[in-house]
C-alpha positions as CSV (number, residue, x, y, z in Angstrom):
1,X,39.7,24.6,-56.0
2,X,39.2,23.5,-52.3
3,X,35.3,24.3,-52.8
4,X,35.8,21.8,-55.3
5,X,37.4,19.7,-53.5
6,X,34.7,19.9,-50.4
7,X,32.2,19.1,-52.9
8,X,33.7,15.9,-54.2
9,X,34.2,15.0,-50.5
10,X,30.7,15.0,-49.5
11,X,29.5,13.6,-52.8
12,X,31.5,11.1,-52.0
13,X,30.3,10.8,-48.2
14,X,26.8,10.5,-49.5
15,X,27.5,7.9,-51.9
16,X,29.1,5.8,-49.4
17,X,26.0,6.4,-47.1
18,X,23.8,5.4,-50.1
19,X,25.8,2.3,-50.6
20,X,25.2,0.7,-47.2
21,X,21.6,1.1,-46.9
22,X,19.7,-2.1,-45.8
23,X,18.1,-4.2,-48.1
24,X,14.5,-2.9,-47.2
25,X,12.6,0.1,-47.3
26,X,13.0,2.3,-44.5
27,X,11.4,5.1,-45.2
28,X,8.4,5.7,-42.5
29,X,5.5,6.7,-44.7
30,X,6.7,4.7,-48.0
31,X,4.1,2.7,-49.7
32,X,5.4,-0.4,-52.2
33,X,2.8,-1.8,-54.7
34,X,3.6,-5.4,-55.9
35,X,1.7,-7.1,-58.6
36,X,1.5,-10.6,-59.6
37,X,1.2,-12.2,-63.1
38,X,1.0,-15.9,-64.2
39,X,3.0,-17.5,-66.8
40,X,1.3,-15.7,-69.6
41,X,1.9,-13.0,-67.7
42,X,-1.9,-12.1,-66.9
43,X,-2.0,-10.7,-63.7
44,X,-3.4,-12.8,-61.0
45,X,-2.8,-10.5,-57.7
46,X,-2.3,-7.4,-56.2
47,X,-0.3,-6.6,-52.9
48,X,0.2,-3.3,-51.0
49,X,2.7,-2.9,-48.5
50,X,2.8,0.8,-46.2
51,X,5.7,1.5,-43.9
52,X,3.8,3.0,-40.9
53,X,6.3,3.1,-38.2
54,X,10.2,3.1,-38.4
55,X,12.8,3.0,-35.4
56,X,16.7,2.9,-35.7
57,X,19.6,3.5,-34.2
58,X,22.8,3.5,-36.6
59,X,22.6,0.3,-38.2
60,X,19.6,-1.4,-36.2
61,X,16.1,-0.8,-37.9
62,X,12.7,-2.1,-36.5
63,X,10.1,-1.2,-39.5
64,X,6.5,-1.9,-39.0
65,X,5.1,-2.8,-42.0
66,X,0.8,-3.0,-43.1
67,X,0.4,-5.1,-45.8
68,X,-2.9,-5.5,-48.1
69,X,-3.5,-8.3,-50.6
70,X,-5.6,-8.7,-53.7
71,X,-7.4,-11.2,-56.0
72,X,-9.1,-9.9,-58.7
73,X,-10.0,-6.1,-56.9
74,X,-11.0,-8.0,-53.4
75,X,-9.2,-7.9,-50.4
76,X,-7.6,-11.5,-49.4
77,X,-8.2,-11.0,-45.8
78,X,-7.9,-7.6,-43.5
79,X,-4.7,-5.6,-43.5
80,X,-1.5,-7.1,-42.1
81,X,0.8,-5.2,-39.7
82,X,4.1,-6.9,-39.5
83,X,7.2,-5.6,-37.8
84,X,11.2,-6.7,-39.7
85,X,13.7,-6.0,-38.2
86,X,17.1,-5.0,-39.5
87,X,20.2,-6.2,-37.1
88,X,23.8,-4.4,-37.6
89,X,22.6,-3.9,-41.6
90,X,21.5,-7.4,-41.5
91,X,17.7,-7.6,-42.9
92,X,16.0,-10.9,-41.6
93,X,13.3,-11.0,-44.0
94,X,10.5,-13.3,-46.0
95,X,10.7,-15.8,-49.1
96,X,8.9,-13.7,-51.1
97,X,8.0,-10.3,-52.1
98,X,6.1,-7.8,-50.5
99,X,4.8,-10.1,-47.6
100,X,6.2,-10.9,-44.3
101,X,5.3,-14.3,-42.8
102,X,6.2,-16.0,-39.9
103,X,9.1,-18.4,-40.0
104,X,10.7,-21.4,-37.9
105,X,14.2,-23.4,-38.4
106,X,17.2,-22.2,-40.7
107,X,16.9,-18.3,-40.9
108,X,16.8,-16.1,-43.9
109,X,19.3,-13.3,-43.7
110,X,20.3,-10.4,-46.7
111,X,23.5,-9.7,-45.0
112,X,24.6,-6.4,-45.2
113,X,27.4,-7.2,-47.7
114,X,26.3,-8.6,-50.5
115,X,28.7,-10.4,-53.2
116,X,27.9,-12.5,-56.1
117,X,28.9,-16.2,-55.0
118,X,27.8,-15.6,-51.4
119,X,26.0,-18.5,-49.8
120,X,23.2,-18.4,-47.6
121,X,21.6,-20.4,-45.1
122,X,20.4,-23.7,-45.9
123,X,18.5,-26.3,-44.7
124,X,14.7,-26.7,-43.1
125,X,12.1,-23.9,-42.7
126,X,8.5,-23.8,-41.8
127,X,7.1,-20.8,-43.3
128,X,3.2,-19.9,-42.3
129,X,1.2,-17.6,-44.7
130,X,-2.3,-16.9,-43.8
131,X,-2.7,-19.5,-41.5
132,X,-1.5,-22.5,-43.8
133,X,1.9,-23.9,-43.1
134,X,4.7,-24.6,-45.9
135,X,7.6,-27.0,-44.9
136,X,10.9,-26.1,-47.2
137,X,13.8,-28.3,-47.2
138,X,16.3,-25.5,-49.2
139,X,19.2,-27.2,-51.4
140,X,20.6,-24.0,-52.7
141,X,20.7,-20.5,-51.6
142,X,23.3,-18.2,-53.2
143,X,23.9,-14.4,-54.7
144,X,24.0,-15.3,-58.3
145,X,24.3,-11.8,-59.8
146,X,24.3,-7.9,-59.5
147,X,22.7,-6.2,-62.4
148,X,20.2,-3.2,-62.9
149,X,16.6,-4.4,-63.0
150,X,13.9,-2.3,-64.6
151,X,10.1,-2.4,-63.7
152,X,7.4,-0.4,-63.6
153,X,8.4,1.4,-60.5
154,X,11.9,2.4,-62.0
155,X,15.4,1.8,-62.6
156,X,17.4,-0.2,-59.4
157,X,20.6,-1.4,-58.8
158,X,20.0,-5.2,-57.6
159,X,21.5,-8.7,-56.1
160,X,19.9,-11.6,-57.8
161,X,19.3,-14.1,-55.0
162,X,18.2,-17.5,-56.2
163,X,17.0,-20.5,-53.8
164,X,16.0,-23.9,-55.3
165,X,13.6,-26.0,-52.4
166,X,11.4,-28.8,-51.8
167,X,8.1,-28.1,-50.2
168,X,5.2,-29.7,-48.5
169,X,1.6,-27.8,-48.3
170,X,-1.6,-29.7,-47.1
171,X,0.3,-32.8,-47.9
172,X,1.5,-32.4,-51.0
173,X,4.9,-32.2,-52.1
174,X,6.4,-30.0,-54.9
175,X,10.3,-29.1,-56.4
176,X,10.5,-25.1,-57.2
177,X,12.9,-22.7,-57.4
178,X,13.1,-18.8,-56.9
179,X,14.9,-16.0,-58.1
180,X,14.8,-12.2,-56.6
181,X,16.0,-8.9,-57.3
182,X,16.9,-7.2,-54.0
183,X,17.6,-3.3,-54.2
184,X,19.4,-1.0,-51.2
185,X,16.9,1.1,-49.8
186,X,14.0,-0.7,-51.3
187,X,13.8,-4.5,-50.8
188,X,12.6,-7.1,-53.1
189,X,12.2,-5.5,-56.8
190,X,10.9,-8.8,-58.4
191,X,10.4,-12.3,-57.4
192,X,10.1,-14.9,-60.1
193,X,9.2,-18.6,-59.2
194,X,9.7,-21.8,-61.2
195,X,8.5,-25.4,-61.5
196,X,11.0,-28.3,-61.0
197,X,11.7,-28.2,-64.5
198,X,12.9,-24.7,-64.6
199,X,9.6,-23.3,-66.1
200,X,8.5,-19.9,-64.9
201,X,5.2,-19.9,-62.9
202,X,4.8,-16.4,-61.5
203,X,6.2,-13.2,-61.4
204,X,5.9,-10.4,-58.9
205,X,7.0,-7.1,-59.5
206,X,7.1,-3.7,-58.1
207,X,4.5,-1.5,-60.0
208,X,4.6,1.5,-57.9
209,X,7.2,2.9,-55.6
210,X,5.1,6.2,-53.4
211,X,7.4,8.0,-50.9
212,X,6.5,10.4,-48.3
């Protein structure tokens, strides 16, 4: 009976461990595949994101993170190291999936705690990709649901976040909207985007999931 007892105790321990695990991959050695479809769901590009370096200390992470991208079989440019940073559980973290750009004004923060109904930040952002500069002006930014969310890499446990935004690249301006799938332990499952009129654009998933 106590063995018993011991055992539901420390399955219990390790679920609660399980359960507060940033919103990112941690796992120094991890590699996350991403692809990326069109409308009609042909698939338009390829990324490839390899954890290469992790630091913590309790609930402060710095991950260094090389990250790949492909058109059609060809490299988009050379490989990408990146560092995130995870902050008290905190993830401070891209608009999109499987790609870390640089970012100025309002922050964009997976708190540790997630709820459905949570709001977060809103406002301006200038977010550089490649060199080319995107000013967002986000109207809504909120944890819309918790549901399990099945791709090709598996079976996850997930918080929906969805952000509606205006947006201004090489001068022109666009209304879209964004919802993604955000997994403990893993990071961004899928990212689906849509035009102002609530039409899906692109999808990008995560086809493989390679640990260490």
């Amino acid at each position: 009976m106590k063995k018993a007892l011991l055992l539901f105790a420390c399955l219990g321990l390790s679920l609660t461990v399980l359960a507060q695990r940033p919103f990112i991959c941690t796992t120094d050695g991890a590699k996350l595949v991403y692809v990326t479809t069109d409308a009609k769901g042909n698939e338009s590009g390829r990324t490839e994101m390899e954890i290469i370096h992790v630091t913590s200390s309790g609930d402060n992470y710095s991950i260094t993170q090389l990250t790949s991208m492909y058109i059609g079989g060809t490299a988009l440019t050379e490989p990408v190291e990146t560092v995130a940073t995870v902050k008290d559980g905190d993830v401070f973290v891209d608009f999109g999936g499987g790609l870390t750009v640089a970012a100025e004004g309002v922050g964009f923060v997976l708190p540790k705690h997630m709820d459905v109904g949570l709001q977060l930040p809103k406002g301006e952002v200038t977010v550089e990709i490649l060199g080319i500069k995107n000013k967002q002006d986000i109207t809504f930014h909120e944890v819309v649901a918790k549901e399990d969310l099945t791709v090709p890499a598996g079976t996850f446990e997930c918080y929906v976040v969805e952000r509606r935004y205006t947006a201004k690249v090489l001068g022109i301006k666009t209304t879209a909207s964004t919802k993604a799938w955000y997994a403990r332990g893993i990071g961004v499952v899928r990212t689906d985007t849509f035009d102002k009129k609530g039409k899906l654009t692109s999808s990008q998933v995560l086809q493989e999931l390679i640990l260490p």
